[in-house]
N, C-alpha and C positions, 0 to 999 in steps of 0.2 A: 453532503447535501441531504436535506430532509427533503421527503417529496408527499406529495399525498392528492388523492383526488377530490374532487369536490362535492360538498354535498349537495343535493338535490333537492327539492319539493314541488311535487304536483300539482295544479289545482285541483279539489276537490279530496283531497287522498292525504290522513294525516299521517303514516307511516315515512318515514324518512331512511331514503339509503343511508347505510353504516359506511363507515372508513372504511378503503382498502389499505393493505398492507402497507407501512413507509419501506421505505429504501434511503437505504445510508450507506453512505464511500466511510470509509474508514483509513488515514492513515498508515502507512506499512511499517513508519520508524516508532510511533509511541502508543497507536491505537486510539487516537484522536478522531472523534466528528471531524470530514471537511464541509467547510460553510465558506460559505460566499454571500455580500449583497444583490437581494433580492432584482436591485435595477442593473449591476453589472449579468447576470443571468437574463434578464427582461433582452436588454442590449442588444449583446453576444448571438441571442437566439430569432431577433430578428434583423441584424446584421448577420447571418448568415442565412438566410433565406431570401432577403434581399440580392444576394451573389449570389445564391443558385438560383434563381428567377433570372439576373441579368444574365449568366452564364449562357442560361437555354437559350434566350430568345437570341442575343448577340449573333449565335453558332460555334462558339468554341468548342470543340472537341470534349466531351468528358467524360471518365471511367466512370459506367455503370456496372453493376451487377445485374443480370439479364434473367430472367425463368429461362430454365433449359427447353426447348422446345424439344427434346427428345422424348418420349414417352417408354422410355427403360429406365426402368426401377435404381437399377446398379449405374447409371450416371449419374454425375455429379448436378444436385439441381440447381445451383447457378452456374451462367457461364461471366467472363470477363471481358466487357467490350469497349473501348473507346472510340466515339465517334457523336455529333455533330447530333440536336435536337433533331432538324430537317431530317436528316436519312434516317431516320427511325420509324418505324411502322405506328400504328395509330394506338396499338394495346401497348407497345412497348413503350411510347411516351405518354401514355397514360398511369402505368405502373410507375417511371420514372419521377412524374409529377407527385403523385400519390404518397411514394414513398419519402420524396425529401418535402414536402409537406407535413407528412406525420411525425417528421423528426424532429424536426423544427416545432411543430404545434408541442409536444410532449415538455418541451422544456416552460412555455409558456404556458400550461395546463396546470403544470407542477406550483410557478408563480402563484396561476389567478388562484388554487385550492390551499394557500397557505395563506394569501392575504384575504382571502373569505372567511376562511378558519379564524383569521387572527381579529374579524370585525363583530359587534356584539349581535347584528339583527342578520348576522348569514346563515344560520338554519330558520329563521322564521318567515312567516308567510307577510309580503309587502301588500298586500290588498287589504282596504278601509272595511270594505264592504261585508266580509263576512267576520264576527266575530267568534272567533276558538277561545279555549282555555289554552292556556299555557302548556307546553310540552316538558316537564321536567327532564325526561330520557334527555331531551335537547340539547335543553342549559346544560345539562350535565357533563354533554361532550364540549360546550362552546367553553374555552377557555377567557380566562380575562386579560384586558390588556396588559402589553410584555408581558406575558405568562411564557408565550411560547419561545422568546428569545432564554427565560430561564430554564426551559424547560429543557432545550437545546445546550443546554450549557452544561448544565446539571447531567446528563446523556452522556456526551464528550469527557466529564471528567470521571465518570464511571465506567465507561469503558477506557480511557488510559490507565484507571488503575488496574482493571482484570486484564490489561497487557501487559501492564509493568510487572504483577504478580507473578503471573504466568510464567514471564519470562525468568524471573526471580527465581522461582522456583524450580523449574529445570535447571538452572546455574546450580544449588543447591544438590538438586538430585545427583547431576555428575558429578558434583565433589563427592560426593558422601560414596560414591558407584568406584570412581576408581581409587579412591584413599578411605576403603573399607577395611584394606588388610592391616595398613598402619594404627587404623582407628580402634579396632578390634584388641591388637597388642596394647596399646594405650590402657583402652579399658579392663584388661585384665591384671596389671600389676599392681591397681591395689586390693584386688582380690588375691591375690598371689602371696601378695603382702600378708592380710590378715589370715588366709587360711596356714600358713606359715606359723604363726604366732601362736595361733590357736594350736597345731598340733607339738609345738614346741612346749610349750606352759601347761596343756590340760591333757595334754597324750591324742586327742581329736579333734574330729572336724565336726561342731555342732551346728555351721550350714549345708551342713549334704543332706540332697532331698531322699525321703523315706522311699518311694520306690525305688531307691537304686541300692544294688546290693553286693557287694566286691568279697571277692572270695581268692583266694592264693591256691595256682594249682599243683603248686611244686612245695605245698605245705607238710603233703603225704607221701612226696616224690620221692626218687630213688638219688634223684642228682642234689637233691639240698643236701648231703651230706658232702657232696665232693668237695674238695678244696680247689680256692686254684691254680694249684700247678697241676692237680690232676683232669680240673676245666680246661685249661690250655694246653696239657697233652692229649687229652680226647679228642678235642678238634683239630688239632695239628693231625692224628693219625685218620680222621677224619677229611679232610682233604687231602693227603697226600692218597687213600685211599679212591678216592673220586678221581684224581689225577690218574692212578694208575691203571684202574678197571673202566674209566672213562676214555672218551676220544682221545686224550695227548696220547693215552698208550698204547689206542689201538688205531692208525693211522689208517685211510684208505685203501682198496686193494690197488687200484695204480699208483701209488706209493707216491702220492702227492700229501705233502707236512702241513700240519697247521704253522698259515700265515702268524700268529701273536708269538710276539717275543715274552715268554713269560721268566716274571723272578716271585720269589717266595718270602711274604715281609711279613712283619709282625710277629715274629717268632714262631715262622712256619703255618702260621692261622689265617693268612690270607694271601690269596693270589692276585699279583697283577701284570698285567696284561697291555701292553705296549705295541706300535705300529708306525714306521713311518722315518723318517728321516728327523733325529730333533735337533734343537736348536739351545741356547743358554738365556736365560732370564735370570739376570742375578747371578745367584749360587746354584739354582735349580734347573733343572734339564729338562724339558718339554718336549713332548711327542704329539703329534697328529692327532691321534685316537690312546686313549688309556682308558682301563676300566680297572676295577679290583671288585673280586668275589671272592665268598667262602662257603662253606659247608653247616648246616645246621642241626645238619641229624645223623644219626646214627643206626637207623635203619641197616638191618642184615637181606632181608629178603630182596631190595632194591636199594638200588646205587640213588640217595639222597640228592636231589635236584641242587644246582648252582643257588646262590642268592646275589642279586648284581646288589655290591655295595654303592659304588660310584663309578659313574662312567663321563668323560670330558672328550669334545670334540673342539679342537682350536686349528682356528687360521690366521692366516698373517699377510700383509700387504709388504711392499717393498717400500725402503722409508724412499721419502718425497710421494706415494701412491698414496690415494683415498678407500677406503675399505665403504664409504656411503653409509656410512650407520648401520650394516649389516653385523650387527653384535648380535649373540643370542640373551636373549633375557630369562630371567626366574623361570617364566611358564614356558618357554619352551625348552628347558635344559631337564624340568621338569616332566613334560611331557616326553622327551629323548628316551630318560630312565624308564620311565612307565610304558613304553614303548619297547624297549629292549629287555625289561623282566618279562614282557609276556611271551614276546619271542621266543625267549629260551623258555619257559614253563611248555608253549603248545609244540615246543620241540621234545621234549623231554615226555610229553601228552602221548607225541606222535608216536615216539618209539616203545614205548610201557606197550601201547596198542598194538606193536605190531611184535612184538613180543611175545603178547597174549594170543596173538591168531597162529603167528607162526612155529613150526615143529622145532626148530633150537632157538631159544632163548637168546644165545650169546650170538644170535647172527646181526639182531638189530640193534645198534648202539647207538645211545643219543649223541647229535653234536650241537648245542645248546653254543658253544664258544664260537665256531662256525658260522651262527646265526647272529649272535652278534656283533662278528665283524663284517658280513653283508649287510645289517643293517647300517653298523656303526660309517663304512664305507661309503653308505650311499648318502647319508647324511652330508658327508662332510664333502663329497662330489657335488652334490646339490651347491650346498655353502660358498665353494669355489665357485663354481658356475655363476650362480646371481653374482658376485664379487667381481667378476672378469666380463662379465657382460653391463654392467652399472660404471664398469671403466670403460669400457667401447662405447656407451652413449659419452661419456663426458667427455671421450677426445674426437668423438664427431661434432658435437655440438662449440668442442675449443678447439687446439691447436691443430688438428687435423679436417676440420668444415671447410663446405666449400668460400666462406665467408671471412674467413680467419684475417686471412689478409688480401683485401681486395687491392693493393697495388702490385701482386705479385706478376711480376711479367713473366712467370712459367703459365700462371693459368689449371693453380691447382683445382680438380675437382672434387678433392673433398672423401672421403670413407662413405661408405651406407654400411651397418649395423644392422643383421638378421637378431633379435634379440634370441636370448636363451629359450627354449620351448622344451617341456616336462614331457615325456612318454608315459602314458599308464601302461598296466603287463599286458593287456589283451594290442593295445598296438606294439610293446617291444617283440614278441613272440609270434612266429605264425604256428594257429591254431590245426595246424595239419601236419608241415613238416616238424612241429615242433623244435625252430629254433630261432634264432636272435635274428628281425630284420633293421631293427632300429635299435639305437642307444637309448640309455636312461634322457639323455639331456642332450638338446645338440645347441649349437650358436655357431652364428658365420660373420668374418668382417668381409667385406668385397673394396678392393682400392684398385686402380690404375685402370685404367680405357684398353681395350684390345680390340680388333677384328677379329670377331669371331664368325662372319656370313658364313664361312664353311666348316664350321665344327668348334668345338669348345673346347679350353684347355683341359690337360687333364691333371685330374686330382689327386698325388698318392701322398701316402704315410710319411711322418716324417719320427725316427725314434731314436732312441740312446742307443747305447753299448750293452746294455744289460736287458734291452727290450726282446721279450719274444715274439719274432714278428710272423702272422697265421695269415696268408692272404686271403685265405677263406672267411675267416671272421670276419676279418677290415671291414667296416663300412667307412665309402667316402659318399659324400657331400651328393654324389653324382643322383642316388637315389633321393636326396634329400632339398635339393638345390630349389631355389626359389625363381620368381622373376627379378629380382636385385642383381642376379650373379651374372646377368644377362651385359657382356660387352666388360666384363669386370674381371682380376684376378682374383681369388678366392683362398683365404686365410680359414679352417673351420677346425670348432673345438666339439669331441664327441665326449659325453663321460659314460662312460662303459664298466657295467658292475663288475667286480673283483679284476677292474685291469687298470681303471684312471682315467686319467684326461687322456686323451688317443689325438695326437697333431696333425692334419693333414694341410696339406699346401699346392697348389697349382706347380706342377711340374716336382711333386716330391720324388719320384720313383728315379726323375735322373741324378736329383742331388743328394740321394742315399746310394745311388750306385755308383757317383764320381767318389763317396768319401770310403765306401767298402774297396774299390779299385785301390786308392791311393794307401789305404790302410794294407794291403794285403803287397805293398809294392815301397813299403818304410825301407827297404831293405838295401833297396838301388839308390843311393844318394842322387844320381844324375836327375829321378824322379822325386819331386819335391811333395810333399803332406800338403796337402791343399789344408792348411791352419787355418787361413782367413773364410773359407766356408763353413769349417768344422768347428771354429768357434762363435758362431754366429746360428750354427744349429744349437749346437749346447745351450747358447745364451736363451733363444728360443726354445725351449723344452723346458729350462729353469725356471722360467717367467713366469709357465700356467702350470707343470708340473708339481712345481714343490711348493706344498701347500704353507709354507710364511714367507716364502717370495714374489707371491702375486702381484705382478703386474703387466697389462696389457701392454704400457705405453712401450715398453722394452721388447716385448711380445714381436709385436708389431714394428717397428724399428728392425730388431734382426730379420724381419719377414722381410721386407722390403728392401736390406742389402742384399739379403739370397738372391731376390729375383731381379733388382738390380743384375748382380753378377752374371742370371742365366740369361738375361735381354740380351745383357754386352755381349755375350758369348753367340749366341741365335743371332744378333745380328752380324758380326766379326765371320760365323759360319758360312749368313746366305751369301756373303760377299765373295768368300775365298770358293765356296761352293761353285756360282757363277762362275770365277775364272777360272778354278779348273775345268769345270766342264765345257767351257770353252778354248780353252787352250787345244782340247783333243780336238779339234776341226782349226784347220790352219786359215779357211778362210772368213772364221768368224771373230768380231772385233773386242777384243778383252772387253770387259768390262773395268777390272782395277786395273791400272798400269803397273807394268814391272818394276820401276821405282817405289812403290809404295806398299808399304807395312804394315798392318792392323796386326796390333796382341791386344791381351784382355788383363787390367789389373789392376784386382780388386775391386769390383763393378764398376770399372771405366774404359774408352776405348782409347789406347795411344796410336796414336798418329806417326809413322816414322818413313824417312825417302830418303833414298841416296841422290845426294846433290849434284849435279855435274854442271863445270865452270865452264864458260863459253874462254877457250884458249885459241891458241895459232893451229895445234895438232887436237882439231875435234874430235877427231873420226877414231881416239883410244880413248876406250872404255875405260872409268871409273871405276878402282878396286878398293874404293874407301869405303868402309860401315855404313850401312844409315842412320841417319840425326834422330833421334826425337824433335817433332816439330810442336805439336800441342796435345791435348785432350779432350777428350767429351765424356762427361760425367755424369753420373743419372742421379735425378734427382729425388730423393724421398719421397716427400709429400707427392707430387706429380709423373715423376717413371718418366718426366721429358728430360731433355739433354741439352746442358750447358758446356763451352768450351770451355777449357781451365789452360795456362802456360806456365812455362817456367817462369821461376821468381826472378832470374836476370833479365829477361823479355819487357821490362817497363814499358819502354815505346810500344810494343805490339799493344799489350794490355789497356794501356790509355787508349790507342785509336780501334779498339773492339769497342771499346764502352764508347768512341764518341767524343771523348775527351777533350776540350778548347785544348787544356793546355798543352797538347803534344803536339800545335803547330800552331807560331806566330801567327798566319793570313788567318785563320780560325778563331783568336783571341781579340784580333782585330776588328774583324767584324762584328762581334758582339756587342766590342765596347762601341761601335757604332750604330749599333743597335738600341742600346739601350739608350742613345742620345733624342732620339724620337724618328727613326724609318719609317714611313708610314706608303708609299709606293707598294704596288704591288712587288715590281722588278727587283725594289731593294729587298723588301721580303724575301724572293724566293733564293737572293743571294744570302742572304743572311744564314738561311735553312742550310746553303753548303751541299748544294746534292755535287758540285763538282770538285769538293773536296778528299782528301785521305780518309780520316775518319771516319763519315758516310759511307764512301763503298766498300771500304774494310766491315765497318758493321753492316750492312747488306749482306754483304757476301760472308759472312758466319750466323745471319739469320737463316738464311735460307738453307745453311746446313742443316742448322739443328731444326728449321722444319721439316725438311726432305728425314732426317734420320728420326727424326719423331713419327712422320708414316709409316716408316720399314719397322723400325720398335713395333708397333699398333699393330703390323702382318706378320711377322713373326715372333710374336708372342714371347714365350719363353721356350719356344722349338719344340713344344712336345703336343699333339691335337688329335682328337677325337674325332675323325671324319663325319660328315652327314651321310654322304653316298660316296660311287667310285670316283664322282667326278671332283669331289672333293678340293683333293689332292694338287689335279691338276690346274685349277681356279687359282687354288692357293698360290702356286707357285711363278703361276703366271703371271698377279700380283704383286708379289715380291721383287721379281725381274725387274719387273717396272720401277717401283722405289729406288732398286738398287742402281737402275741408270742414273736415277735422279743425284741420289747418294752417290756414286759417285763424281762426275760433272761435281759439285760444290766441293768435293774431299779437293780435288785437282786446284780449283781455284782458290781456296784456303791455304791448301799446303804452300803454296809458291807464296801467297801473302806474309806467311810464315817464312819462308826462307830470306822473303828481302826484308822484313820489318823487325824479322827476328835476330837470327843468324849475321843479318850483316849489318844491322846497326849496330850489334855487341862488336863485330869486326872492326867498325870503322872507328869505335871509342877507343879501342884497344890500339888499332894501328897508329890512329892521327892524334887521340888525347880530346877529341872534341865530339860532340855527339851531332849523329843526322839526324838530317832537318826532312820533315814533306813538307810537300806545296811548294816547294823554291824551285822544282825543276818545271812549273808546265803542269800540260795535261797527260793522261797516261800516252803509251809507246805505243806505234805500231808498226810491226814489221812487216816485211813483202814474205812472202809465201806462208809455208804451214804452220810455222811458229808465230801463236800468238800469244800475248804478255798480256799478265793480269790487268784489269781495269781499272788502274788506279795509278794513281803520277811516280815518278820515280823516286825514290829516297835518293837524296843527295844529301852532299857535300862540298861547304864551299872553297874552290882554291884558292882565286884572287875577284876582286871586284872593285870599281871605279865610277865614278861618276862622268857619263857623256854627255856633250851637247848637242842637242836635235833642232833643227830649223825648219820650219811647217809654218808656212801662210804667214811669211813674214814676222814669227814667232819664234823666241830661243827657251826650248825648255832646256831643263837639267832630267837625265833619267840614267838610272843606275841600271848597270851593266854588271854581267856576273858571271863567271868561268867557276862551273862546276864540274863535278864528279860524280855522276847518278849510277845507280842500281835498279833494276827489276828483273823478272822470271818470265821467263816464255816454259808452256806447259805443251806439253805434244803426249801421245800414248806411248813414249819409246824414255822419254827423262825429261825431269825439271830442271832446268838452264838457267843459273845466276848470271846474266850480263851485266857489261859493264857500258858507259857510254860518258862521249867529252861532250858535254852541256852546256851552251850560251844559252842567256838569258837576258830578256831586258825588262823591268818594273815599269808599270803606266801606273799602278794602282795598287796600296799598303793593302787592300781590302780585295782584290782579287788574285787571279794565280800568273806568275808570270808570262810574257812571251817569249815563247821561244824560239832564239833565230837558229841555232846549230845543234844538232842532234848527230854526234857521229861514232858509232860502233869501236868499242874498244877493248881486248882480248886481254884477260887474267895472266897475268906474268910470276913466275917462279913457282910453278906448281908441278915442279921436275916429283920431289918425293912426293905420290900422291897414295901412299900407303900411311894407317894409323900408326904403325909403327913408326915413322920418322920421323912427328909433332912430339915435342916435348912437351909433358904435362906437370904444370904447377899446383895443381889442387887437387884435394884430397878426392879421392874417389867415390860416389854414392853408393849405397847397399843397394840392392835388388828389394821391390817390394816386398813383403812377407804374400804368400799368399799366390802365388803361380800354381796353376794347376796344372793339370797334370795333360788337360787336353792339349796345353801349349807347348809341346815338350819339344816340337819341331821347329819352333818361333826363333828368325831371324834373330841374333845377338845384336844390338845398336850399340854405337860409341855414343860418348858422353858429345852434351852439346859443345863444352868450354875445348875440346880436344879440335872439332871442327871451326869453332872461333878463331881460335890459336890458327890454323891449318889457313882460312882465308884472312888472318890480318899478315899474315907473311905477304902470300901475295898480294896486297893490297898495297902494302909497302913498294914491292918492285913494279907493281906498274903505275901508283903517283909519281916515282922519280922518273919511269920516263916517259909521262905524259907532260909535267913537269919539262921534262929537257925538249 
């Protein structure tokens, strides 16, 4: 938009005001004039002025900008107010008017001074009366007609070229900025060319400029004469002489070795210098850190400085891992070198100097190699670092986000990523004690939710076989920790000069002390190698340790089975903790019942209880093994707990998940459901809250939430108090959980014993598989024994169709003589009954009714010892991976062994329920 103001003339006064300044908007994409029709701007500017006139007077509400009525300098001098013409004071709607008046008048000011400009008698005077000469200055300004539409146009395309230029030519400059080096080689080959030729054909170089003047200074020398094998035996005696009167041959007084693996190549004339664990490329063998140097002088008075020929720092990711484009390039492989020759020069500086000050000479001896494997070291710990923290963003932001998978019914939340952060010396060092308070480089991943109201988990080392471990040195996290670690377990990576990546982990201190235990205890077979934690350390130290196996994802993965393992174990503890400590007061109520078995394996919890069958002779104790009944499994991503069962268990397995298909009256409904139900009543039948399915999966949610709170309180069993009362907060917490946890262990196990245990029983005894929902609603008995919530697994003996007569009405309804199963749970054992079950069907779509329900006693279970069941199947191994804290853990028989045990008696008492 061109704008400009108008001109003027007095009467009486022939001087005429000059133009003020134009003002132009400029396009941002080509540097274009923006122009517009002069009536759409006419329009615009008094359609809105028109709205803000009707606005005021109307009363709508509207934002002003107000003069600050404070009289302090350092306030802001508008304030922002929305409210109503009326309630405004008389200055304030007068500034208000004033102001959107002038806003408005400037767009049409702009109009009226450009269609003046553009008329031929607008600087001249309209009165007859007084006759002037002509103003030429005038004419001069007044353009003629469309002048100013060319003028405008003409403008516009002069400025899109000094954009387009512009821009042109910075495109230009950075070619030319970062393809200087290529350009440069280009340009010199065929210079290279001809001065070539030239000295080839005429003996010189007749383009070399006259000031420059080349002289040979080995013309008059002593060494032009040598040949060379007398050049390559001087230097060989030459460095082997630096070797010897240097650092390699004069080691420390605490008699600590230089770290470099040195070999002697090139026919003894140069040194190289290796570190690290390597790896195979081809035919070629690769190390961490290599450098090669030699000697160049032959200096008697002083031992001849190193010269670093080449030096190479390499990493490596693990294949399927991203290294992020962390490759070094030319200038920084370059700048490495140039960095580690100086090193050693002001090392070599340092001791000449101090040589010279002090009384024997051979006290101070340079370590030039020394210095650059602290440098070479820190380099390449850096390199790791960025490498392993650029993998912790990408598995927060994928497969470990809280986002990753929004269907996940754990309810992952996801990693948070402390990124990598650089120490300079004045923070590694404290400037008084003079020692290390912080590492070169720290980074933290924080995964899984805890309670921590009364203190924080604690953080120790986690290291090899070969690690020396300083507990004074250690730093953990604890000094370093952020507000992220806050309710979180803590994975953190230190790199610490001349020692490496340093691992630490939330509860390290106990699980280097379970693997030193087991390690010093290889000897007792009955005491098993805790493998499955010690391989999972390994794995974990491999991942950030070894610099061409970098990977987080692995990292992290064995992080999370450890503490997996240590949850399972911390919660398995506060359990058995509770009962014993309750067992010592006789009138205080277990918490686990004596029936029931917790082990730990392989970060998961089994579930095991000795069964006892409701028979004629109750009142003898059951001297059979306990069963394994299920699991609870902790899960990676999340640290919550899902049940797992055996692979024969099908029926259980479908009605945890819910499953139609594990019960007819379930399958039924559906399909009538999907016919169009539209009822509330039929709805809420539909849903099945009174079926099997539903309260079997109820009743395994509520486990895994109750034992997902006692997880979250007792952490990984190891904690840092706030104060003394700590402790006892904590624990009084836990108590709590563990009543909870237990009450649902109780009512799962028994769901387990009938859906499990005796549906494999009743395939095995009768050839045919149990059925739920055919018996009814769940059981209730008279006194203390009460039976899970949920209807009975039957089986059907016989059934017939009867005829019923109502209100002068003959229906047909099926009649049905069953053989039902459930558990009564009491704190003393879980009880498999049995019971004789009528039945009669009103409805394919609901659960039957039940006319007979009568109690009926387990027959033939004279041998109630394992020993007595014959067993057909192969027998399973023990998990790998028992530690060692379980060394007292109840032995369980197999489940197919107790299968076996009640399809026997299942068999003697159909025949004579049957008779």
């Amino acid at each position: 938009m061109v704008s400009s103001n108008n001109e003027t003339c007095q009467d009486g006064e022939d001087d005429i005001l000059p133009q003020s300044r134009l003002e132009l908007s400029v396009a941002p994409n080509d540097g274009s004039l923006l122009t517009a029709p002069l009536s759409l701007i006419l329009n615009t500017a008094t359609d809105c002025l028109y709205n803000d006139l009707n606005a005021m007077v109307a009363g709508d509400p509207l934002t002003f900008f107000l003069p600050s009525t404070s009289g302090d300098d350092n306030n802001v001098p508008y304030t922002t107010k929305s409210e109503a013409m009326a309630s405004l004071s008389f200055q304030q709607r007068r500034h208000i008017l004033a102001s959107r008046i002038a806003r408005r008048v400037k767009s049409l000011s702009h109009v009226s001074a450009l269609v003046a400009c553009n008329l031929p008698t607008s600087a001249t005077s309209s009165s007859t009366t007084d006759q002037r000469y002509p103003n030429l200055y005038t004419m001069s300004q007044i353009p003629s007609e469309n002048e100013l539409n060319q003028i405008t146009q003409i403008s516009s395309n002069a400025l899109e070229h000094v954009r387009t230029s512009w821009v042109s030519a910075d495109i230009a400059q950075d070619a030319l900025y970062f393809a200087h080096d290529s350009l440069w080689k280009i340009r010199s080959h065929p210079h290279d060319v001809q001065g070539s030729m030239e000295i080839l054909l005429k003996g010189r170089w007749t383009r070399m400029s006259q000031d420059v003047k080349l002289e040979d200074r080995y013309r008059d020398s002593a060494e032009r004469a040598w040949g060379k094998n007398e050049t390559r035996q001087r230097l060989r005696t030459a460095v082997r002489r630096k070797m010897l009167l240097g650092e390699i041959g004069n080691p420390r007084d605490d008699g600590s070795a230089l770290k470099w693996n040195i070999v002697l190549e090139k026919d003894g004339t140069t040194v190289r210098l290796f570190h690290g664990k390597p790896r195979k490329e081809g035919k070629d063998t690769v190390y961490p850190m290599e450098a090669r140097l030699t000697v160049l002088s032959e200096s008697s008075d002083n031992l001849a400085p190193w010269t670093l020929l080449s030096i190479q720092i390499k990493t490596g990711v693990k294949t399927g891992e991203s290294n992020h484009q962390l490759e070094l390039s030319k200038e920084q492989m370059f700048g490495l070198h140039q960095i580690g020759s100086r090193a050693m020069i002001q090392e070599e500086a340092r001791a000449k100097k101090s040589r010279e000050e002090g009384k024997n000479k051979n006290e101070f001896i340079a370590r030039p190699l020394e210095k650059l494997r602290q440098l070479s070291h820190s380099f390449s710990l850096s390199w790791q670092m960025e490498i392993l923290s650029s993998q912790a963003e990408a598995l927060r932001k994928g497969s470990w986000s809280r986002e990753s998978n929004p269907n996940d019914l754990l309810g992952g939340i996801g990693i948070t990523v402390a990124p990598v952060k650089f120490y300079s010396d004045e923070e590694q060092f404290d400037s008084e004690k003079m020692v290390r308070i912080k590492p070169l480089a720290h980074m933290a991943i924080h995964f899984w939710e805890i309670d921590d109201r009364n203190g924080k988990t604690k953080i120790g080392p986690i290291y090899g076989d070969n690690y020396s471990f300083d507990p004074d040195q250690t730093m953990t996290s604890q000094s370093l920790s952020d507000t992220t670690s806050i309710k979180r377990l803590t994975l953190e990576i230190n790199a610490s000069q001349m020692k490496g990546l340093e691992v630490s982990l939330s509860g390290g201190d106990k699980v280097m002390a379970l693997i030193e235990k087991d390690t010093k205890n290889t000897i007792n077979q009955a005491i098993t190698n805790d493998t499955y934690l010690s391989r999972n350390v390994r794995m974990l130290l491999s991942s950030i340790q070894n610099p061409f196996q970098l990977s987080m994802g692995n990292a992290l993965l064995s992080t999370v089975v450890i503490c997996a393992d240590r949850r399972c174990h911390a919660i398995v503890e506060a359990l058995n903790k509770s009962c014993n400590a309750s067992a010592c007061d006789q009138n205080v109520e277990k918490i686990i019942p004596s029936w029931m078995h917790l082990s730990v394996e392989c970060g998961s919890i089994s579930v095991s209880a000795n069964i006892t069958y409701d028979s004629k002779d109750s009142s003898k104790k059951s001297e059979r093994k306990p069963v394994l009944q299920f699991r609870l499994a902790c899960d990676s991503r999340s640290g919550k707990f899902v049940p797992t069962f055996p692979r024969a268990t099908s029926l259980l397995r479908f009605l945890v998940s819910n499953d139609s298909s594990a019960s007819e009256v379930q399958q039924l409904r559906h399909i009538k459901a999907m016919s169009g139900i539209s009822s509330d009543k039929n709805r809420s039948v539909v849903r099945g809250k009174d079926m099997t399915g539903r309260s079997i999966r109820d009743a395994f949610l509520s486990l895994t939430r109750s034992i997902d709170i006692l997880s979250k309180r007792v952490g990984i069993g190891e904690w840092d108090d706030i104060d003394k009362s700590s402790c006892a907060l904590r624990e009084k917490s836990i108590q709590q959980a563990c009543d909870d946890v237990s009450v649902s262990l109780m009512s799962c196990t028994g769901i387990s014993v009938v859906y499990g245990i005796g549906a494999l029983a009743v395939g095995v005894a009768g050839g045919s598989s149990a059925l739920p929902d055919i018996g009814g609603g769940s059981i209730d008995l008279p006194g203390e024994n009460s039976c899970i919530p949920t209807p009975p697994l039957s089986v059907i003996l016989t059934q017939e169709l009867v005829e019923h007569i109502e209100d002068d009405s003959t229906t047909m309804r099926l009649e049905r003589d069953l053989f039902g199963m459930t558990a009564s749970i009491t704190k003393e054992a879980v009880t498999l009954r049995a019971f004789y079950i009528v039945t009669q069907i009103d409805s394919v779509t609901t659960l039957p009714k039940r006319l007979e329900c009568t109690p009926t006693a387990f027959e033939g279970l004279d041998g109630d010892t394992n020993e007595d069941t014959e067993v057909y199947h192969r027998t399973k191994r023990f998990r790998a991976g028992s530690n060692s804290e379980d060394k007292g853990a109840v032995k369980t028989s197999s489940i197919f062994e107790e299968v076996g045990y009640l399809a026997h008696s299942l068999n003697a008492t159909w025949k004579k329920v049957q008779n």
